[in-house]
VEXDREN-2710 file (C-alpha; in Angstrom, 1 decimal):
% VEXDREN-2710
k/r/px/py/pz
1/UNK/187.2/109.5/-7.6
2/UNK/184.3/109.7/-10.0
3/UNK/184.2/112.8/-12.1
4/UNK/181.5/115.5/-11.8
5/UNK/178.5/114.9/-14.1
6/UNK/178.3/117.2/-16.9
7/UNK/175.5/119.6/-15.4
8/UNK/177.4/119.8/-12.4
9/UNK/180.3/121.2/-14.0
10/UNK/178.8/123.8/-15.5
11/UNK/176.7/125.0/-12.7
12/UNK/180.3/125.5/-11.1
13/UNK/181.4/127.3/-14.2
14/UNK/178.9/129.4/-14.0
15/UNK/179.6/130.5/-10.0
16/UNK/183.1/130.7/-11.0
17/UNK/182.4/133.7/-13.3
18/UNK/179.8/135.1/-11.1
19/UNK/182.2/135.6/-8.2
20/UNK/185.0/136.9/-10.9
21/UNK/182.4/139.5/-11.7
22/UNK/181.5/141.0/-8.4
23/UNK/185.7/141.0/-7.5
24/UNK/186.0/142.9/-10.8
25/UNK/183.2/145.2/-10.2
26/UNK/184.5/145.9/-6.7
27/UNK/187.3/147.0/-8.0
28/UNK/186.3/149.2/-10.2
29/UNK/184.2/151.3/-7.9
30/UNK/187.6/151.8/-5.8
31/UNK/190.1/154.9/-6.6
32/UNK/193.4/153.9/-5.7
33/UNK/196.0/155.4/-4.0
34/UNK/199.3/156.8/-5.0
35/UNK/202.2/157.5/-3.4
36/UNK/204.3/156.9/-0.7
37/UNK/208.2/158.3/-2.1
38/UNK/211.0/158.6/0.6
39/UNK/214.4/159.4/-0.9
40/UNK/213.0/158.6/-4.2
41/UNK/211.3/155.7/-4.2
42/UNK/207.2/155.4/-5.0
43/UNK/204.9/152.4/-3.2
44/UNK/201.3/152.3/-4.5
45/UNK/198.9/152.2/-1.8
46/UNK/195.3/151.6/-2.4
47/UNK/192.8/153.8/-1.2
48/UNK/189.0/153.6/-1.3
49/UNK/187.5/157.6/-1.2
50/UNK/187.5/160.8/-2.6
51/UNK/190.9/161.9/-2.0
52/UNK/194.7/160.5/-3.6
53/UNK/197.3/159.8/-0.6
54/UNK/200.6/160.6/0.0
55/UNK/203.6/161.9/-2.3
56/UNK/205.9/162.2/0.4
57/UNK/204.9/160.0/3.6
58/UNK/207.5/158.3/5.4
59/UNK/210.2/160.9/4.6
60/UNK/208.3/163.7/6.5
61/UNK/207.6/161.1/9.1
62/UNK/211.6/160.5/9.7
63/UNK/212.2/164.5/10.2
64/UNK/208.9/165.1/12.1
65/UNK/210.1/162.0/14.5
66/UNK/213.7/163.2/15.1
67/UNK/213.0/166.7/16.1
68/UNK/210.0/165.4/18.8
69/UNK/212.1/162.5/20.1
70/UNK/214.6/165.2/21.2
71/UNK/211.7/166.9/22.9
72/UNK/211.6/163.5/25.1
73/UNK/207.7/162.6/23.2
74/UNK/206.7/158.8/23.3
75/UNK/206.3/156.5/19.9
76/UNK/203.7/154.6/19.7
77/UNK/203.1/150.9/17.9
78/UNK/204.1/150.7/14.2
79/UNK/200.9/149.0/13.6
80/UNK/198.3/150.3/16.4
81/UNK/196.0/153.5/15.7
82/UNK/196.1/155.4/18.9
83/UNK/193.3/158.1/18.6
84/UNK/194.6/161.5/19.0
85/UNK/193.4/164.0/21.4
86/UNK/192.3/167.1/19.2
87/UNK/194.6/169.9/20.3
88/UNK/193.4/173.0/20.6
89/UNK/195.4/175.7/18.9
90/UNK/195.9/179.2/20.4
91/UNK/194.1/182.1/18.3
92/UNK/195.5/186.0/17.9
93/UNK/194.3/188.0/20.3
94/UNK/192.2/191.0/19.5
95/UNK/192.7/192.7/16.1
96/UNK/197.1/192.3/15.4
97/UNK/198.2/195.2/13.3
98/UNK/200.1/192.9/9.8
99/UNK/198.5/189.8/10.8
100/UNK/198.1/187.6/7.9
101/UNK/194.6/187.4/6.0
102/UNK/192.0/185.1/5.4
103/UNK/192.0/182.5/8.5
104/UNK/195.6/181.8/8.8
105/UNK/195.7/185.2/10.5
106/UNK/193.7/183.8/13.3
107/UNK/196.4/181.8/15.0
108/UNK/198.7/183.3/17.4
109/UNK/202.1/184.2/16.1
110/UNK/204.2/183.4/19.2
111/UNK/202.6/180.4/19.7
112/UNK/202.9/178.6/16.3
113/UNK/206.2/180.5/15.9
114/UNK/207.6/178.4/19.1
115/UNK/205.4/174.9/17.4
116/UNK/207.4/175.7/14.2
117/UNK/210.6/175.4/16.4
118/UNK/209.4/172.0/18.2
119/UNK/208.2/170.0/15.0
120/UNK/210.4/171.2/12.4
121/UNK/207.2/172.3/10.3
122/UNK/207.7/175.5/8.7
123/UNK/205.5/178.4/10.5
124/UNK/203.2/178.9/7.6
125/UNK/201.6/175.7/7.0
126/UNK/201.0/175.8/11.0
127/UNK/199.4/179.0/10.7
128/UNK/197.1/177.4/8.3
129/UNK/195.9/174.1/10.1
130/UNK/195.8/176.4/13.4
131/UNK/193.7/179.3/11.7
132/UNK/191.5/176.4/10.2
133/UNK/191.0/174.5/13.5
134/UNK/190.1/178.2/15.2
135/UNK/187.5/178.9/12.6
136/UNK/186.0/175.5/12.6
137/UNK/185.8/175.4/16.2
138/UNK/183.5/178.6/16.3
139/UNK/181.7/177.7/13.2
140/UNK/181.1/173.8/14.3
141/UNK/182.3/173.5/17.5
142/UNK/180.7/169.7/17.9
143/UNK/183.6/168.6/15.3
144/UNK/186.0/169.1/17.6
145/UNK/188.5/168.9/15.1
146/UNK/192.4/169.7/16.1
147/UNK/195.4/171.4/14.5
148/UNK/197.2/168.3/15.1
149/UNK/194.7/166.1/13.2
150/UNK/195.0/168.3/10.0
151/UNK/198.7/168.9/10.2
152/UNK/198.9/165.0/10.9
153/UNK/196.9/164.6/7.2
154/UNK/199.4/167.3/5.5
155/UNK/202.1/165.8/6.9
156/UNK/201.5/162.3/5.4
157/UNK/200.0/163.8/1.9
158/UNK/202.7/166.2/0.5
159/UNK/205.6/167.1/4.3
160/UNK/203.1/169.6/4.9
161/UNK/203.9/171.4/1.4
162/UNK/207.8/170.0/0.9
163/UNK/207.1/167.7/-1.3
164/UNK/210.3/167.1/-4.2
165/UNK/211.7/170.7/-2.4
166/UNK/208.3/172.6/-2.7
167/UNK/207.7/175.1/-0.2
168/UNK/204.6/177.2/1.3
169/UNK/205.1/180.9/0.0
170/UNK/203.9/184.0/2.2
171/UNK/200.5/183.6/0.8
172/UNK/200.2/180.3/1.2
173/UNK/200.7/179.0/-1.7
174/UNK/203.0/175.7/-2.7
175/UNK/205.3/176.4/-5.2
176/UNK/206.5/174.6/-7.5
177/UNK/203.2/173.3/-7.4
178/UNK/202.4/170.0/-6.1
179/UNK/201.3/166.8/-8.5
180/UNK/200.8/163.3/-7.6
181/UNK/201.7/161.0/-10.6
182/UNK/199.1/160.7/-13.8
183/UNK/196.4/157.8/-12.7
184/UNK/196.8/156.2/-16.3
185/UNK/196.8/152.4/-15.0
186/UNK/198.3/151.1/-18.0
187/UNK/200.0/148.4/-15.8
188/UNK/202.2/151.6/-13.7
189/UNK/200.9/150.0/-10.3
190/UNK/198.2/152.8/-10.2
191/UNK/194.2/152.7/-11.3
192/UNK/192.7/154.4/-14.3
193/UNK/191.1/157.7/-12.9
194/UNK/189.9/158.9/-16.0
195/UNK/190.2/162.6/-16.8
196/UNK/187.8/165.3/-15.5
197/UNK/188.5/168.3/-15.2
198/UNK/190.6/168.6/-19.1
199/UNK/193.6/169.3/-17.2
200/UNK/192.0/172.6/-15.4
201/UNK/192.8/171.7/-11.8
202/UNK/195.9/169.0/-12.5
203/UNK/197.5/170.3/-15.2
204/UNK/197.3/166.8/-16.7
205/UNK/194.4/166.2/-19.8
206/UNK/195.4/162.7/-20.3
207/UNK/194.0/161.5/-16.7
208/UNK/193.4/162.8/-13.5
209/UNK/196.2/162.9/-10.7
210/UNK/195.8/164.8/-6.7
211/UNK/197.0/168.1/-6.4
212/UNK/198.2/170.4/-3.8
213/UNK/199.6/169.7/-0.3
214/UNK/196.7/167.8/0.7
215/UNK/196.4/166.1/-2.4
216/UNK/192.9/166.7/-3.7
217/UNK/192.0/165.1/-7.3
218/UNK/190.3/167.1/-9.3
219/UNK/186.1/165.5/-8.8
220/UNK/187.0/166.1/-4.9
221/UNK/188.1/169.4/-5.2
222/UNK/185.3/170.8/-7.2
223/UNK/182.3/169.5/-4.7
224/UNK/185.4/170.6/-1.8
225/UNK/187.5/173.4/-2.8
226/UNK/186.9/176.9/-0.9
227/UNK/189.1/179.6/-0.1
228/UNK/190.3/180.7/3.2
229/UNK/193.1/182.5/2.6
230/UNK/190.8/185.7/1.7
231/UNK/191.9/186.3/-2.1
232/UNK/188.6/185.1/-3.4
233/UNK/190.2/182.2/-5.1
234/UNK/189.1/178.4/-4.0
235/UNK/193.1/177.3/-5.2
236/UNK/194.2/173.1/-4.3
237/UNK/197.4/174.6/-4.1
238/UNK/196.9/176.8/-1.9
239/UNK/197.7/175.7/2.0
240/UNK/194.8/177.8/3.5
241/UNK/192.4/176.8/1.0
242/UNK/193.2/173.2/0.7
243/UNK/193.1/172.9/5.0
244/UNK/189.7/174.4/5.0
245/UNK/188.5/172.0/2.5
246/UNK/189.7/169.2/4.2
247/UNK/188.4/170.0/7.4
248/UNK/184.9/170.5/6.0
249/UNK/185.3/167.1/4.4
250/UNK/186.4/165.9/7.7
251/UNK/184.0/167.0/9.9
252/UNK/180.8/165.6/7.4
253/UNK/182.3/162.5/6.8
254/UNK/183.0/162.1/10.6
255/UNK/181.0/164.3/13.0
256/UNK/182.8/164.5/16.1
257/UNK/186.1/163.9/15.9
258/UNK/186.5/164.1/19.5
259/UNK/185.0/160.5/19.7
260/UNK/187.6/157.7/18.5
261/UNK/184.8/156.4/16.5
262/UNK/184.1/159.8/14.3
263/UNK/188.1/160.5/14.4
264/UNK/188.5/156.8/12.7
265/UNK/185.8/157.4/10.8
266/UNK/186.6/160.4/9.4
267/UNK/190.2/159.7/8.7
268/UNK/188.8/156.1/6.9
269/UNK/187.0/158.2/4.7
270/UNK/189.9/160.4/3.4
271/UNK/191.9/157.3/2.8
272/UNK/190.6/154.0/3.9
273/UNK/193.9/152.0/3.9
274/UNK/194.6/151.4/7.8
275/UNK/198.1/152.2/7.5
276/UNK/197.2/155.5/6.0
277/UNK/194.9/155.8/9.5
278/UNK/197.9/154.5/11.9
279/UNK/200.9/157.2/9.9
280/UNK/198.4/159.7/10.5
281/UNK/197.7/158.7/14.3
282/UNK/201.0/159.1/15.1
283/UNK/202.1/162.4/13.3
284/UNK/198.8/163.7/15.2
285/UNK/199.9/162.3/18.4
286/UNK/203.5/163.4/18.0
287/UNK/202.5/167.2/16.9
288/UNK/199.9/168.0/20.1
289/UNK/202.6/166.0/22.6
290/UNK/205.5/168.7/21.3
291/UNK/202.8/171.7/21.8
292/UNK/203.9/174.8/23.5
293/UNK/202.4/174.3/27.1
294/UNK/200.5/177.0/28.5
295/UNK/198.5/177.9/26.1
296/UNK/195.0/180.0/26.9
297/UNK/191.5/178.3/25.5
298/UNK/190.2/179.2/22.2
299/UNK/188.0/182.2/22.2
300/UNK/184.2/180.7/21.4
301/UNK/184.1/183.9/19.3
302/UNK/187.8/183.7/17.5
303/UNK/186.7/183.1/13.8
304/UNK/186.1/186.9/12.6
305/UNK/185.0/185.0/9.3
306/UNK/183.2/182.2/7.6
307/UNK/184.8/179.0/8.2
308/UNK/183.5/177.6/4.9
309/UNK/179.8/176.3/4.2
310/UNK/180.5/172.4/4.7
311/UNK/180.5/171.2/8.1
END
């Protein structure tokens, strides 16, 4: 075979580097993902969005699935996202004399207390996604976002708050806190996040890192963070808080997440990696199948408060 004349070869040169340009730019315009740890051990997963996935993952989703497969509830394919119908969580009724504050006290006590029971979640994280879901539903009722989507999300980000034996106080918050690992690059299997909040929000100055049970970075929780736990304070560690701020996120990034195309959408935009999308799938599915049955509608009217300014 004849060799390419000279001119040749360097116009393929020269579409060589072109093409090893756009790849490299492409990936820099991504934020990658962090962590998946069960029993100790830490996958990177890349991510394209806002928000940092997962310090916990499939651990949560081994204690989650034993505790609904004695309720008798169905698994679904490994690798198929199975849209989840949004579940409608039960609110308080009337005005409950030592309820909690800020929108966690919206959820009924019996009934979460009896969902803490059926999915081995601890009562006040549920009391959080349920108050959330309550208030969004009378504040944007075309989200249609559920308890079970939200607790689906916590559950893959941080074991709804258990994370390296962290636990959800009284008051919602996580403690010890919650920090994802320091997004340095420097050939540790994550990307270079570079610092921006000087260690404010993440505790870290160096480089950023996601914080809290749902695992905001920092950039994402200052256009995000709001409080709903009624202390006045807009804190990433802070269950109530951190829900709210996902659910806003959620329901603008998705619409109506009713729809299978606004819940996928959504759910792409908090962490486009499609495993991300099929973990949370079935935690969501698994939480509204082990759902006390029974419950009454939620009250058009429950939310005696702002459900946050971002819908």
């Amino acid at each position: 075979m004849n060799a390419r004349p000279a001119s040749a070869r360097a116009r393929a040169a020269t579409r060589k580097r072109k093409r090893a340009r756009r790849a490299e730019t492409g990936i820099h315009r991504r934020v990658w993902g962090i962590v998946l740890a069960s029993a100790g051990v830490v996958a990177a997963v890349a991510v394209v969005g806002v928000f940092v996935a997962a310090p916990l993952g499939d651990a949560i989703g081994q204690v989650v699935n034993s505790a609904l497969n004695e309720k008798g509830t169905s698994t679904q394919d490994a690798q198929t996202v199975v849209v989840p119908t949004q579940a409608p969580a039960v609110a308080q009724p009337g005005t409950t004399p030592g309820a909690l504050p800020g929108l966690a006290g919206q959820a009924d006590v019996a009934w979460t207390t009896q969902l803490a029971a059926d999915t081995n979640v601890s009562l006040r994280a549920l009391q959080a996604y349920a108050g959330v879901a309550i208030a969004k539903q009378a504040e944007n009722p075309g989200c249609h976002i559920g308890w079970n989507t939200l607790a689906a999300i916590g559950a893959v980000e941080s074991g709804n708050g258990t994370h390296a034996g962290s636990a959800v106080g009284a008051d919602g918050v996580v403690s010890p806190p919650i920090y994802g690992p320091s997004l340095t690059g420097n050939g540790n299997g994550f990307a270079t996040v570079d610092d921006s909040d000087g260690g404010a929000i993440d505790g870290d100055a160096s480089a950023d890192r996601a914080v809290g049970p749902m695992q905001f970075i920092p950039e994402a929780w200052r256009n995000w963070g709001t409080d709903a736990s009624g202390d006045g304070v807009a804190d990433p560690q802070n269950i109530d808080d951190a829900t709210l701020a996902t659910a806003n996120y959620l329901c603008h990034a998705g619409g109506d997440l009713g729809t299978d195309a606004g819940w996928k959408k959504a759910i792409a935009s908090y962490n486009s990696d499609p495993a991300y999308a099929v973990k949370v799938s079935q935690a969501a599915n698994r939480f509204a199948a082990a759902a006390p049955v029974g419950e009454a509608p939620v009250p058009a009217a429950a939310a005696a408060g702002s459900a946050g300014s971002a819908g």
